[in-house]
C-alpha positions in Angstrom: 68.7 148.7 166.8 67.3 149.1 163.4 69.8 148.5 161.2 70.2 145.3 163.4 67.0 144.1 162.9 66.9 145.1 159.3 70.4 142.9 158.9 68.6 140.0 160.6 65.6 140.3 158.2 67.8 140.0 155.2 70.2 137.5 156.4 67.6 135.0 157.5 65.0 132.4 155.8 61.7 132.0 156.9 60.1 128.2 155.5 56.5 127.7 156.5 54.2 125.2 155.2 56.4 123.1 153.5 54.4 119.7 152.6 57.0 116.4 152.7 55.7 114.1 150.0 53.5 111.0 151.2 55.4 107.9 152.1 55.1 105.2 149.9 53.3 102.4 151.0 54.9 99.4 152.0 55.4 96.7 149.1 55.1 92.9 150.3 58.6 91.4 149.7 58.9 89.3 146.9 59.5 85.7 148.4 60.7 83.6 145.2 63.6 84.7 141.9 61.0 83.3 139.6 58.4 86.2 140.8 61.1 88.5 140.4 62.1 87.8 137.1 58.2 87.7 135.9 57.6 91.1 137.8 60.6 92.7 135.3 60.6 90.3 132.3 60.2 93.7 130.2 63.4 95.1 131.3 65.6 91.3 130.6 67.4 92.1 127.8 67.1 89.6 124.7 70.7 89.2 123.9 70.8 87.5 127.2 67.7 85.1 126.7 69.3 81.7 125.5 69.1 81.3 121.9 69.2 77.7 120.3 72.5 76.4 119.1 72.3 75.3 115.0 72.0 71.8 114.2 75.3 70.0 113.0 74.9 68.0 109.8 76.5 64.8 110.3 79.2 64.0 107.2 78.4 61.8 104.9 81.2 58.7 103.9 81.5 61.0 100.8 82.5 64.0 103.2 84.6 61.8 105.4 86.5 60.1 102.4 87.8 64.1 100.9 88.4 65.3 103.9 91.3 63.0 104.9 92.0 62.6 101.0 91.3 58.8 100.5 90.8 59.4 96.6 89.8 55.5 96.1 87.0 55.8 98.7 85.7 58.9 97.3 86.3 57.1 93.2 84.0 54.2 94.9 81.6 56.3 96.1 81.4 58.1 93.1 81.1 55.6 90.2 78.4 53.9 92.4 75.9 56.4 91.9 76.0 58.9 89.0 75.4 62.1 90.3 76.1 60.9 94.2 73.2 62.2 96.6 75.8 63.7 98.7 77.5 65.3 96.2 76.8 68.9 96.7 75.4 68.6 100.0 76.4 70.5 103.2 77.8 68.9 106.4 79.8 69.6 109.8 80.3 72.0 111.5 81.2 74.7 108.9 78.6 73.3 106.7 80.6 72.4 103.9 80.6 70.3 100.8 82.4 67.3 99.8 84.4 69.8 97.4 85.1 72.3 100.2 87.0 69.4 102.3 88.9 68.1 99.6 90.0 71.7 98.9 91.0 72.4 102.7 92.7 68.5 103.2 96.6 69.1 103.8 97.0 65.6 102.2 99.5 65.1 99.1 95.5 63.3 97.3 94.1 66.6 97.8 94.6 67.6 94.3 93.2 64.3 92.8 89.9 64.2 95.2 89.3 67.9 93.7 89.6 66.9 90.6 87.5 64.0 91.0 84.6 66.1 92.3 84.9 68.4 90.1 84.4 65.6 87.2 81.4 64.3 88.3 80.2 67.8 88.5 80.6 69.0 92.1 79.7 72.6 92.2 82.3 75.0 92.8 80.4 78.6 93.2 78.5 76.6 96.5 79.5 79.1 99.8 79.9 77.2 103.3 78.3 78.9 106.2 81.1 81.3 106.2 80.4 82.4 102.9 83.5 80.7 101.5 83.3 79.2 97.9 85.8 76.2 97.8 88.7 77.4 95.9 89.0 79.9 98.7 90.3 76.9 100.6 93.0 76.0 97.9 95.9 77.1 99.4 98.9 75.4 97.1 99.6 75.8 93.6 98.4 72.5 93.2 95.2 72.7 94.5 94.6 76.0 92.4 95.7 73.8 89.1 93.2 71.4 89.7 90.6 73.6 89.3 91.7 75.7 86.8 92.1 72.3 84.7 88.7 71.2 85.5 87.2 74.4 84.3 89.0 73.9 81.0 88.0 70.6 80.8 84.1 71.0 81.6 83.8 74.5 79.7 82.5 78.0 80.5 79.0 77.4 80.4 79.3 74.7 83.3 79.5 76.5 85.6 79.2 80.7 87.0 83.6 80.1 87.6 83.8 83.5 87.9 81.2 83.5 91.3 83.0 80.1 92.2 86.5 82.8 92.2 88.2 80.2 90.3 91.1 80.9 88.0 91.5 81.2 84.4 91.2 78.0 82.7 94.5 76.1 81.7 94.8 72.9 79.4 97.8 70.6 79.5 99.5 72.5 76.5 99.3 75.0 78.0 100.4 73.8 81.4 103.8 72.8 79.8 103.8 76.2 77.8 104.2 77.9 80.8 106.9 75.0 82.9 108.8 75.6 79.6 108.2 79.7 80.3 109.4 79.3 83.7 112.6 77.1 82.9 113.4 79.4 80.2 113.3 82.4 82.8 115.2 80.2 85.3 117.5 79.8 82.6 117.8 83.3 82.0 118.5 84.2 85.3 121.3 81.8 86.1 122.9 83.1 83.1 122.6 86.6 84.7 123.5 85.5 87.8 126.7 83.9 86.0 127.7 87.3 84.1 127.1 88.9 87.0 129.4 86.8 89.0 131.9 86.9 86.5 131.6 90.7 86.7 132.4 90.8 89.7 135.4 88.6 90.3 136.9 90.4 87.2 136.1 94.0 89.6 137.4 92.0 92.2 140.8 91.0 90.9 141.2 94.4 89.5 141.0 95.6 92.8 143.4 93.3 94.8 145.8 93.9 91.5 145.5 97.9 92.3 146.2 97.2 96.1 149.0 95.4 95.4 150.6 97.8 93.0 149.6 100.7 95.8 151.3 98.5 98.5 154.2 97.8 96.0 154.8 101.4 95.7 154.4 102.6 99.0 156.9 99.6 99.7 159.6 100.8 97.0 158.9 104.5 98.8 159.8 103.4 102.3 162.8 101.1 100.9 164.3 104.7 98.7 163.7 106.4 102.0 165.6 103.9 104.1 168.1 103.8 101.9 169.2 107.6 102.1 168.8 107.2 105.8 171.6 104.7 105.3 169.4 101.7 106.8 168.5 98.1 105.4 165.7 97.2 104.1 162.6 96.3 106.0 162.8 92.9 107.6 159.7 92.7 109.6 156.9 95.4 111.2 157.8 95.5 114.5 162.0 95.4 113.6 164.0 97.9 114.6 164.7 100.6 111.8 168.7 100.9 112.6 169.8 97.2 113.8 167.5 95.0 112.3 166.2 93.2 115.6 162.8 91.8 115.7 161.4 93.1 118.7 159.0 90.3 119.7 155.5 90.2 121.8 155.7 94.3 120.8 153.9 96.1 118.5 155.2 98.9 116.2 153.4 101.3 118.2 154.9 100.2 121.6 158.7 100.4 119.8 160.9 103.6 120.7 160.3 106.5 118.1 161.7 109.3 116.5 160.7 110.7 113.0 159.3 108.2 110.8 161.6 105.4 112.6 161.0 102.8 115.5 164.2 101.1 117.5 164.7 98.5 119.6 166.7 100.4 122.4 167.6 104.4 123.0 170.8 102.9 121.7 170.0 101.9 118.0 167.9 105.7 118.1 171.2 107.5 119.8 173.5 106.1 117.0 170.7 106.5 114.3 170.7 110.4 115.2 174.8 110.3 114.7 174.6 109.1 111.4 172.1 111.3 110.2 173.5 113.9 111.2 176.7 113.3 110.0 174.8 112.3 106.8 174.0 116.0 106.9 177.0 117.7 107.5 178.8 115.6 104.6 175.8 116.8 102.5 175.9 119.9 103.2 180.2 120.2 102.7 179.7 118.5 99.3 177.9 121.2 97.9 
């Protein structure tokens, strides 16, 4: 009975005077969202708080006239007023200038409008709001000409060219040194490309001239060989080696074989064995 009761002692838990925490008291229910939203306007993130929407610049009729390339609106506009209000000023959407939609126009005037800009001093080191200085936007040779030209033709100390990422300058001389470099190369290379060919169809017909020797041999082999078997020569590839018969619709490889030799019929290779054997015999007597 002892150990029982110690077992029980030791097995078992005993909780007195355990204290449950006060209930809290009863909140009055919120009746409306907007007390909600004032009751935890701390926790509301800000990201999620509506935030104003920038203000479009409307374009200008000097904005309008590069951006769909109409280089006589854009000279008008230009000679009007020396330097034009509107020249360098930002607009739509991107916030660009007059220059930065001349550059990105896909019209053949592009060129011409930059170049015009550019002349009545447009500045090209101006970034949009996407930090992009116009001749970021040139994307054809052409475009990139323009403003290389222009930077020739105003001078270095116009303009920071180098913050505008513009290319080295280039006059017309030398413009036409380097379309006279490039049809020189183009010239070179045709008259590579012509030894080259040349080369080659001289390899070529030394190759077909090899192959034909090699085929003339093997030819003149098989025809000595035939002939001290005692057979014609060769009419055809699928004829029969003894009689001569074209075998038609078969192949050489579907002919009757024996040796090196294809026949028509067991026939033409029954008679064929005769006479080399007797071919043979008289060989072998003569010695």
């Amino acid at each position: 009975e002892e150990v029982v009761r110690v077992y029980t002692n030791a097995t078992s838990i005993v909780v007195e005077n355990v204290q449950l925490p006060p209930e809290p008291e009863s909140e009055e229910p919120i009746e409306t969202l907007e007390e909600l939203l004032n009751q935890h306007e701390k926790h509301v993130p800000q990201i999620l708080k509506q935030q104003k929407q920038p203000e479009i610049i409307p374009m200008t009729p000097l904005h309008k006239a590069a951006h769909y390339g109409n280089h006589a609106t854009l000279s008008s506009l230009l000679t009007s007023t020396s330097p034009h209000p509107s020249l360098n000023n930002l607009a739509g959407e991107s916030r660009m200038t007059p220059l930065h939609f001349a550059t990105q126009s896909t019209t053949p005037t592009a060129p011409l409008c930059i170049t015009l800009l550019l002349t009545a001093l447009a500045n090209p080191t101006l970034p949009d709001a996407r930090n992009r200085v116009p001749y970021f936007l040139a994307d054809t040779e052409p475009k990139r000409l323009a403003f290389r030209k222009a930077r020739h033709a105003l001078g270095e100390d116009q303009w920071d060219w180098e913050k505008g990422k513009v290319g080295p300058p280039l006059s017309d001389a030398d413009l036409v040194e380097k379309k006279n470099k490039a049809a020189e190369k183009k010239k070179r290379q045709k008259a590579r490309a012509k030894i080259k060919k040349a080369e080659e169809r001289t390899k070529a017909d030394l190759e077909a001239k090899l192959k034909k020797e090699e085929e003339e041999r093997i030819n003149a082999e098989a025809d000595a060989k035939r002939f001290r078997a005692g057979l014609a020569p060769k009419k055809a590839e699928n004829a029969c080696d003894y009689c001569g018969t074209l075998y038609k619709g078969r192949r050489r490889n579907q002919m009757f074989a024996r040796l090196d030799y294809v026949y028509c019929t067991t026939v033409c290779v029954k008679k064929h064995q005769r006479d080399l054997m007797a071919a043979a015999a008289t060989a072998r007597l003569s010695r």
